[in-house]
MARZA-318797 format. One record per residue: residue in three letters; x, y, z of N, C-alpha, C, CB in turn. Coordinates in steps of 0.02 Angstrom, whole numbers, padded with zeros to 5 digits, always signed. Each point is the difference from the previous one (the first is absolute). Glycine has a CB too. Layout:
<sites>
ALAXYZXYZXYZXYZ/...
</sites>
This chain:
<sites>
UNK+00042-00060+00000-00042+00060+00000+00044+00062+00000-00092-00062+00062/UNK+00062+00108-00103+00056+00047-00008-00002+00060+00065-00006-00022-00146/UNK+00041+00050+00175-00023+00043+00047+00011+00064-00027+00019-00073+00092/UNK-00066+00137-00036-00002+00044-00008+00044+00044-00054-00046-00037+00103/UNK+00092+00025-00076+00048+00067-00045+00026-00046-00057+00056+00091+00110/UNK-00053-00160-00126-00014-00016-00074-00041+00026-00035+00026-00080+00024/UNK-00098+00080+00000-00056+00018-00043+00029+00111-00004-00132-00142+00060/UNK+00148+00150-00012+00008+00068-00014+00051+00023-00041-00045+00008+00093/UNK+00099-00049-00111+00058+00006-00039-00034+00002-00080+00090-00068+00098/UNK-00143+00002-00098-00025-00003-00068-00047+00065-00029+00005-00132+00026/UNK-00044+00157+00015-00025+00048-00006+00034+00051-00004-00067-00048+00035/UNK+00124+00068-00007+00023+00052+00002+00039-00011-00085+00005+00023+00159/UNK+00013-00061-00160+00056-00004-00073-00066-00006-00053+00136-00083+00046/UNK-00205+00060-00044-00020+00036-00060-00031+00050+00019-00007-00082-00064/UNK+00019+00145+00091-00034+00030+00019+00050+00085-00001-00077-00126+00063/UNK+00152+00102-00043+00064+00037-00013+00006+00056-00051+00041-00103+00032/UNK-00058+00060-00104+00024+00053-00059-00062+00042+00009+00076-00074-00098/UNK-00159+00064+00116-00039+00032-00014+00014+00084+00043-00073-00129-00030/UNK+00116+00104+00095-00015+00041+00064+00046+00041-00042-00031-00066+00130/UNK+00084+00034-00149+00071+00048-00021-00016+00031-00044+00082-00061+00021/UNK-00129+00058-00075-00019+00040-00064-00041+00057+00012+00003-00098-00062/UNK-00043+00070+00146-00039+00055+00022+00053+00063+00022-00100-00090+00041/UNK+00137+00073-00010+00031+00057+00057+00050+00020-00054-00009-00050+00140/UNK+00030+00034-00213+00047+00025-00034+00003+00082-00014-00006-00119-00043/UNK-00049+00133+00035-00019+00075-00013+00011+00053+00068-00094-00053-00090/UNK+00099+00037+00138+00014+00016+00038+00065+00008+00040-00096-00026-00029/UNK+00137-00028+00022+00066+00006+00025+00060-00002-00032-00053-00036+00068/UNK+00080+00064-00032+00073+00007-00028+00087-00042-00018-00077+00082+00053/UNK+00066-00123-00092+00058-00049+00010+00065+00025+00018-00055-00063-00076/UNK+00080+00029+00126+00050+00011+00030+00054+00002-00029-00049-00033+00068/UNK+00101+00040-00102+00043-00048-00066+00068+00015+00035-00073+00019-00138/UNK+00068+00001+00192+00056-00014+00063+00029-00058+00043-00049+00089+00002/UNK-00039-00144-00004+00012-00031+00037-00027-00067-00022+00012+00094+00074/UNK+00036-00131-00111+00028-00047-00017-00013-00079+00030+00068+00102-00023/UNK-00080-00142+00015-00001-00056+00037+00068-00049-00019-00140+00014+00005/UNK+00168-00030+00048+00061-00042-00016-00032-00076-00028+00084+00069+00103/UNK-00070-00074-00153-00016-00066-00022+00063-00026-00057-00142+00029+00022/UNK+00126-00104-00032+00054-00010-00038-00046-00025-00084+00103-00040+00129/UNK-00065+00022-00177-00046-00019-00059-00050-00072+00002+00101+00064-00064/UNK-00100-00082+00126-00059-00069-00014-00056+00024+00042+00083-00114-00011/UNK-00079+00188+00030-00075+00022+00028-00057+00011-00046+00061+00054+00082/UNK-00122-00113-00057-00047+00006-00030-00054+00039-00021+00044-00066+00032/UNK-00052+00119-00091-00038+00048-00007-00079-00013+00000+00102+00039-00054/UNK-00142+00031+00101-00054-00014-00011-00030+00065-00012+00005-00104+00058/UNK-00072+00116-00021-00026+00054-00014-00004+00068+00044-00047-00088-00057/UNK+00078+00077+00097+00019+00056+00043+00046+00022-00009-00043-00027+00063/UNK+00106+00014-00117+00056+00032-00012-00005+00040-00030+00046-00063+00011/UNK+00008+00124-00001+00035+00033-00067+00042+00010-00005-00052+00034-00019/UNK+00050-00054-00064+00069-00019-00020+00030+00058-00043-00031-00127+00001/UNK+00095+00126+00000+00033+00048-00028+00060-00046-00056-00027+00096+00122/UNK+00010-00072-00185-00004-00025-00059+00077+00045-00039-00163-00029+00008/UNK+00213+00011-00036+00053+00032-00021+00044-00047-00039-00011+00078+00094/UNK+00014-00027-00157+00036-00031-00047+00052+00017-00020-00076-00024-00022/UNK+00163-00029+00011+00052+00060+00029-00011+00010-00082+00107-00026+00129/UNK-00055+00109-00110-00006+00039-00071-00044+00034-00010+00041-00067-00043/UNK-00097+00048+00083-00064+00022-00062-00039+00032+00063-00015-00111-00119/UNK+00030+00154+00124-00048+00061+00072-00078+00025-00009+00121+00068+00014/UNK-00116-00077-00102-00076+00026-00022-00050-00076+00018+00048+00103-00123/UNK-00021-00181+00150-00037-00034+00007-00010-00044+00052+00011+00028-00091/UNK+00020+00013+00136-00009+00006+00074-00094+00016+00023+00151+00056+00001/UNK-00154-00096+00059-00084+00008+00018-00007-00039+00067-00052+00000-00131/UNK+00008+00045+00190-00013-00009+00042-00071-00011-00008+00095+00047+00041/UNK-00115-00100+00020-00089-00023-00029-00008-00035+00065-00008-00027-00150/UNK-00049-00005+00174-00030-00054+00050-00033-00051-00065-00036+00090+00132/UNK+00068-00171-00118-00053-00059-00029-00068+00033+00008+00069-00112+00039/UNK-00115+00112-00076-00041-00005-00013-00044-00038+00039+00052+00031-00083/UNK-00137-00036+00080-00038-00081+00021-00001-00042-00065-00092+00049+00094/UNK+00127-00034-00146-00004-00059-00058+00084-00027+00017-00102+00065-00119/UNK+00144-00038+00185+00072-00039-00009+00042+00020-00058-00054-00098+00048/UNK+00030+00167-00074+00037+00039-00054+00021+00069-00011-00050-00076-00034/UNK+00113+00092+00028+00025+00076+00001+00000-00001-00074+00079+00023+00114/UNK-00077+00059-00143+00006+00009-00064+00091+00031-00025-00157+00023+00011/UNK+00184-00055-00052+00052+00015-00028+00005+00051-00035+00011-00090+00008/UNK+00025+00144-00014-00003+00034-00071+00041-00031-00054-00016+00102+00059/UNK-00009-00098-00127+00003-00037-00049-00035-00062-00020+00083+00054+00022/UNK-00083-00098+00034-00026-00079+00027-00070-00012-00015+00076+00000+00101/UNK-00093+00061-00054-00056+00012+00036-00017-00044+00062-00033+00041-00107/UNK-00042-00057+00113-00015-00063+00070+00031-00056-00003-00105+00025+00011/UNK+00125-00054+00038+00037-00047+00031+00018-00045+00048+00003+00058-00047/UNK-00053-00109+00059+00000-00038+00045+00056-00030+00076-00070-00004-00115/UNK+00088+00050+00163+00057-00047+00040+00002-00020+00078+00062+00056-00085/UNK-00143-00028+00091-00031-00014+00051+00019-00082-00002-00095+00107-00002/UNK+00119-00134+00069+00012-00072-00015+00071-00031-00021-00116+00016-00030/UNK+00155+00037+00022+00056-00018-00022+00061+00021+00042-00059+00000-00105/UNK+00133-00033+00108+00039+00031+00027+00025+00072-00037+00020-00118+00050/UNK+00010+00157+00008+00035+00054-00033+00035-00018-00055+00007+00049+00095/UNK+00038-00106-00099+00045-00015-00061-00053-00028-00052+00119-00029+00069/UNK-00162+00000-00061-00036-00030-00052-00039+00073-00028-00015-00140+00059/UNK-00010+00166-00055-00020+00068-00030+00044+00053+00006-00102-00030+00021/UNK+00159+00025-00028+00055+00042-00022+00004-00034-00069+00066+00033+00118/UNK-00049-00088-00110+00022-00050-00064-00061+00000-00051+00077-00088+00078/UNK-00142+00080-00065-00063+00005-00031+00012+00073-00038-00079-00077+00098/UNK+00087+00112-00077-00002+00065-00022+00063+00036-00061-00061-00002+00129/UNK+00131-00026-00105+00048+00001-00064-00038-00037-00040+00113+00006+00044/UNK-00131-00091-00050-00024-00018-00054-00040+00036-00040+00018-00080+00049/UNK-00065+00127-00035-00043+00030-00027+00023+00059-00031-00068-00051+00070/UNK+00108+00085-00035+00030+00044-00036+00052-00036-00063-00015+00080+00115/UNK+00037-00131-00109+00040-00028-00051-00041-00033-00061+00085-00019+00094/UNK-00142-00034-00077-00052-00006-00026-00030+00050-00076-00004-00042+00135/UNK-00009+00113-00093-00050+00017-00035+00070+00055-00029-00153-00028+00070/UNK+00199+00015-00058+00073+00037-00049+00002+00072+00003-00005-00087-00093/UNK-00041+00091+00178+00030+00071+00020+00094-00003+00019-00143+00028+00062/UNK+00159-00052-00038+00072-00024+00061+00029-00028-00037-00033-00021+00107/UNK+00103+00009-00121+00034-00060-00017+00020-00051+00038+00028+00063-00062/UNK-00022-00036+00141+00034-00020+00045-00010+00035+00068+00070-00032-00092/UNK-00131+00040+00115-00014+00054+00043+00002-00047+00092-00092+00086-00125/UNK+00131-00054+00163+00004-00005+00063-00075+00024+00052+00139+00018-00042/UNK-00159-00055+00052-00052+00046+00045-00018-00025+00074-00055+00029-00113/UNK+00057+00034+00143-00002-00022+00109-00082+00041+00012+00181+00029+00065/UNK-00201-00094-00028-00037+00036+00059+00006+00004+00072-00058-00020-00074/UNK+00051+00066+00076-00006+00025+00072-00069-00013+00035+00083+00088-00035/UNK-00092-00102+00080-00077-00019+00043-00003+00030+00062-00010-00110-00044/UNK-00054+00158+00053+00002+00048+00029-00067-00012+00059+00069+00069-00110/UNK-00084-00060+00150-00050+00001+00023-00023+00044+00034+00018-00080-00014/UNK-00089+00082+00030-00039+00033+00052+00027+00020+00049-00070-00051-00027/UNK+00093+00021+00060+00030-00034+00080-00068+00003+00039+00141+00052+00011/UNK-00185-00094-00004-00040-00012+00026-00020-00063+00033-00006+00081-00061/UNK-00027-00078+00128-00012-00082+00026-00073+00034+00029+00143-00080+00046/UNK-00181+00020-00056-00079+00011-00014+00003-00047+00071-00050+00014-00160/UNK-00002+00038+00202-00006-00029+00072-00094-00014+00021+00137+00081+00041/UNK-00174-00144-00036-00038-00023-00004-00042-00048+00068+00062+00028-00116/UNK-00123-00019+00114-00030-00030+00074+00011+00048+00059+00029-00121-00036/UNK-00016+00090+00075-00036+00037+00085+00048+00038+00013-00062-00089+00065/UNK+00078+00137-00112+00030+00077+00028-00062+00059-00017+00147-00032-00035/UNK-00118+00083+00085-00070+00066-00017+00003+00031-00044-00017+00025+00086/UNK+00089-00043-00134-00001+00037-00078+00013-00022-00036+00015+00068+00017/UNK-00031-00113-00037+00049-00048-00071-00019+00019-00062+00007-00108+00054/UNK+00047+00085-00065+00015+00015-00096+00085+00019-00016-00142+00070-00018/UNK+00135-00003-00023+00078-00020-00011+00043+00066+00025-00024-00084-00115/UNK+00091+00031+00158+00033+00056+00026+00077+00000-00068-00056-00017+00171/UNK+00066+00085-00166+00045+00021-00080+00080+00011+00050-00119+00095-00109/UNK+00164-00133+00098+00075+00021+00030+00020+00086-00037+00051-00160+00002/UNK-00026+00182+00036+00078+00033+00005+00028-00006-00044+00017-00013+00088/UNK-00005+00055-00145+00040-00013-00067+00081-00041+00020-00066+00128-00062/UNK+00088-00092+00126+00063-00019+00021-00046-00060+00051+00103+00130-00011/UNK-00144-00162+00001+00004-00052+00076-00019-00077-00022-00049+00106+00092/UNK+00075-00145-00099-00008-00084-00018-00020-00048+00014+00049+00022-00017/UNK-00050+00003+00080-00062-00061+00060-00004+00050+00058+00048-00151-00015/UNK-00092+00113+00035-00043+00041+00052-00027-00064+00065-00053+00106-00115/UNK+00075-00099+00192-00015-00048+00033-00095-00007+00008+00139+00018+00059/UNK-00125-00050-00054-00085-00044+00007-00069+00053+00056+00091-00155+00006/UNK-00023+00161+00046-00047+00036+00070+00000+00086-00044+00063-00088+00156/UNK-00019+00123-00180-00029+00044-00034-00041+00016-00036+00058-00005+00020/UNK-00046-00072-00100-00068+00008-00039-00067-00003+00029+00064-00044-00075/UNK-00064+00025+00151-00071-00029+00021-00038+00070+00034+00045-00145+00030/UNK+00025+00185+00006-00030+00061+00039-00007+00064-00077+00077-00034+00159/UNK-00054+00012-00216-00015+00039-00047-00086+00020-00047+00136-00046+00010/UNK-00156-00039+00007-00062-00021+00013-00050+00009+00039+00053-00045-00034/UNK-00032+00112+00094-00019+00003+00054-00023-00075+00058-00026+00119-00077/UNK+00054-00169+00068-00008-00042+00046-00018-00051-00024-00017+00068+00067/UNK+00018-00129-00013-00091-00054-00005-00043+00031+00023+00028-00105+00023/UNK-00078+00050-00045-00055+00020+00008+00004-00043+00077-00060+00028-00140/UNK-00013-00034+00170+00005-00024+00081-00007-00074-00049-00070+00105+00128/UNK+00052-00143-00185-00013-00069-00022+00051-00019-00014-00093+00006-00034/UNK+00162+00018+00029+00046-00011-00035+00027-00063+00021+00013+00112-00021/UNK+00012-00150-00016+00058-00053+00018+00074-00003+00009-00076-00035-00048/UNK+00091+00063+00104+00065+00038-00011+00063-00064-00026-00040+00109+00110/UNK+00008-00151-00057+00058-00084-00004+00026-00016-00072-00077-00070+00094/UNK+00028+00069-00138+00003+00002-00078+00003+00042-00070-00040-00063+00062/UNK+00061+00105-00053+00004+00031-00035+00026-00005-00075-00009+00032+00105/UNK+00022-00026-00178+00010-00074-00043+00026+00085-00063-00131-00168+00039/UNK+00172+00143-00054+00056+00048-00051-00004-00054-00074+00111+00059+00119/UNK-00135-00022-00146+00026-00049-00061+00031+00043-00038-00085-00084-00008/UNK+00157+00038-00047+00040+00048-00029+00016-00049-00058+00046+00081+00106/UNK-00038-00035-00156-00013-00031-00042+00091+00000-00030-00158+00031-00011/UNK+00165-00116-00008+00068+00012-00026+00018+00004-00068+00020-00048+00089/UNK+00050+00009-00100+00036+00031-00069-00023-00047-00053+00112+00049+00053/UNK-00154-00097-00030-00023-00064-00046-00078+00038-00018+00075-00131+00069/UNK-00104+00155-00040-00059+00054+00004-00058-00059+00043+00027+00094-00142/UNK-00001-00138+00204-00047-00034+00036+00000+00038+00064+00014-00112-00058/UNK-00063+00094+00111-00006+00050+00026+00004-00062+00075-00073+00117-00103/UNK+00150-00084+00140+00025-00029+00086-00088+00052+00051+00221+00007-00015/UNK-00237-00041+00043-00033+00026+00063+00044-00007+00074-00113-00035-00068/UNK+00128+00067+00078+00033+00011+00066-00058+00018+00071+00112+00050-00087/UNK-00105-00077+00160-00030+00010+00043+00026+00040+00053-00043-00087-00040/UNK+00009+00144+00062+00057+00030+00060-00038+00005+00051+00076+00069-00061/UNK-00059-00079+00127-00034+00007+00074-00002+00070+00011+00042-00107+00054/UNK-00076+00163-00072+00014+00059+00008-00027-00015+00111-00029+00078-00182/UNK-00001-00105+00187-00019-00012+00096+00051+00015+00006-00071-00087+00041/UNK+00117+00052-00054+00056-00003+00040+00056+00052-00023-00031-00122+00021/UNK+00044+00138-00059+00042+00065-00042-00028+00057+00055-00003-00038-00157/UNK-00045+00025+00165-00025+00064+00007+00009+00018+00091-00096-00019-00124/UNK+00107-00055+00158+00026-00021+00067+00068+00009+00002-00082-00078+00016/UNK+00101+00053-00066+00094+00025+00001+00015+00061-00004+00032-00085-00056/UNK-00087+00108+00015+00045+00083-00010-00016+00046+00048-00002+00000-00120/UNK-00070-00001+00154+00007+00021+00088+00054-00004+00028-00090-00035+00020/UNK+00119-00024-00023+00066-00034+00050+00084+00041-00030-00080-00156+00009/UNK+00064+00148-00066+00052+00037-00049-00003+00098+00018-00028-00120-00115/UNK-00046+00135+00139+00023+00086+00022+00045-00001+00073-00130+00058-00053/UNK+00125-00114+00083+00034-00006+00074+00075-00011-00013-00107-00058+00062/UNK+00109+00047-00121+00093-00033+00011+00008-00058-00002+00032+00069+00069/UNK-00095-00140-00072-00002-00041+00012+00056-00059-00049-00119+00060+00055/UNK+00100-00031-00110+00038-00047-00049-00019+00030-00094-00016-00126+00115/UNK+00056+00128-00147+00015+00033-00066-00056-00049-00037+00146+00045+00007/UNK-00184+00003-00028-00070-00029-00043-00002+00001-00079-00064+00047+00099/UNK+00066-00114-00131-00004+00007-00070-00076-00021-00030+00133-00024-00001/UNK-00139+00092-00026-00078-00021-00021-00012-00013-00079-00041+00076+00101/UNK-00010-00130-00130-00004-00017-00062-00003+00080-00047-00064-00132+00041/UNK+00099+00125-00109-00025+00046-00025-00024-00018-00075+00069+00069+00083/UNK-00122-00027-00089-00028+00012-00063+00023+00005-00058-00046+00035+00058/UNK+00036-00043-00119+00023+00020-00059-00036+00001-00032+00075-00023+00007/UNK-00063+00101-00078-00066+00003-00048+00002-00051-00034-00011+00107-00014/UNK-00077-00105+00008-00013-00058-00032-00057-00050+00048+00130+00016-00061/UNK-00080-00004+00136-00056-00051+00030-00075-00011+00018+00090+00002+00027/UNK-00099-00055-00016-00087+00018+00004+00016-00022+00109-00098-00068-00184/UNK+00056+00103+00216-00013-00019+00059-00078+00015+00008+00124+00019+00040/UNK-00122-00091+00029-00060-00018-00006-00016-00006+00069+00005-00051-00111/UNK-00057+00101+00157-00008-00036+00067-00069-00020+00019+00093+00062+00037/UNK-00098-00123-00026-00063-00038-00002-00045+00035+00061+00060-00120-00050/UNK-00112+00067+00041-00024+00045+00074-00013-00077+00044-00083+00144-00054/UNK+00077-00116+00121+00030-00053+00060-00060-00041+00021+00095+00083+00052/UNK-00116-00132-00050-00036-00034+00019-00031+00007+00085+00062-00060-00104/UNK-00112+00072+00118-00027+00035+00048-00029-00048+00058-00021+00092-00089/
</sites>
């Protein structure tokens, strides 16, 4: 049986490009702040990608995948790479330029850029999405939650469930005892003992259930 934040992962990923196409008109891409990744990160629809061809500056292009899993090329045009690694739609993309006998031999990098966002969900008093710090990369857990203004009084603090999505594009769920984080770090304002708390990264989904009564 699948649990909670499975079913919410699925929903949320078809549900992603629609939100992102919504809020496009509105915000401002960051093109500062970069996500460290290497070329087998799997593209989807919350990226943007930054598109560059060496030599050729006039065919350079910044964009977000699409909900069809497609950025537009100049020259190319649309282009499927939603689904693909960074190197596999780098490589997709010379062919095409070689293909259609724009390029003879054309080099081309993307860069993958994101939001920096982790979408915070269930028994907090504000959920939805909190946006990083152009300069900030993770963010501990007990912050994102008081950023949320709190739990709610239903909350499940014991469980709390992070899912993050990796470089294969499957998605780890992680569990954290915020009860107890939240007992240590009382103990941690006394001097008690040096407190390491989980941290966040854009992208993640968090999820706090509500507590059985």
């Amino acid at each position: 049986m699948k649990t909670i934040i499975q079913l919410l992962i699925g929903t949320f990923a078809f549900l992603s490009p629609i939100i992102f196409e919504a809020q496009e008109s509105g915000d401002i891409i960051d093109e500062k702040a970069p996500v460290s990744i290497d070329n087998s990160y799997v593209l989807a629809g919350k990226d943007v990608l930054t598109v560059t061809v060496f030599d050729e500056e006039n065919l350079s292009t910044t964009q977000p995948i699409d909900g069809n899993n497609e950025i537009k090329v100049p020259l190319i045009g649309k282009m499927k790479v939603g689904g693909l690694t960074v190197r596999e739609a780098e490589t997709l993309i010379e062919k095409e330029f070689i293909g259609k006998e724009y390029l003879r031999d054309p080099l081309v990098t993307i860069k993958v850029q994101s939001r920096k966002e982790v979408f915070v969900l269930g028994e907090v008093n504000n959920p939805g999405t909190i946006t990083f710090k152009s300069d900030v990369n993770t963010l501990n857990i007990v912050e994102l939650i008081a950023m949320c203004s709190g739990f709610t009084k239903l909350a499940n603090k014991k469980t709390v469930e992070v899912s993050r999505r990796m470089n294969d594009g499957t998605f780890q769920t992680m569990r954290v005892n915020l009860e107890v984080v939240l007992q240590e770090k009382e103990r941690d304002k006394k001097g008690d003992q040096k407190l390491e708390i989980f941290e966040v990264k854009p992208g993640d989904i968090v999820f706090v259930a509500q507590r059985f009564l």
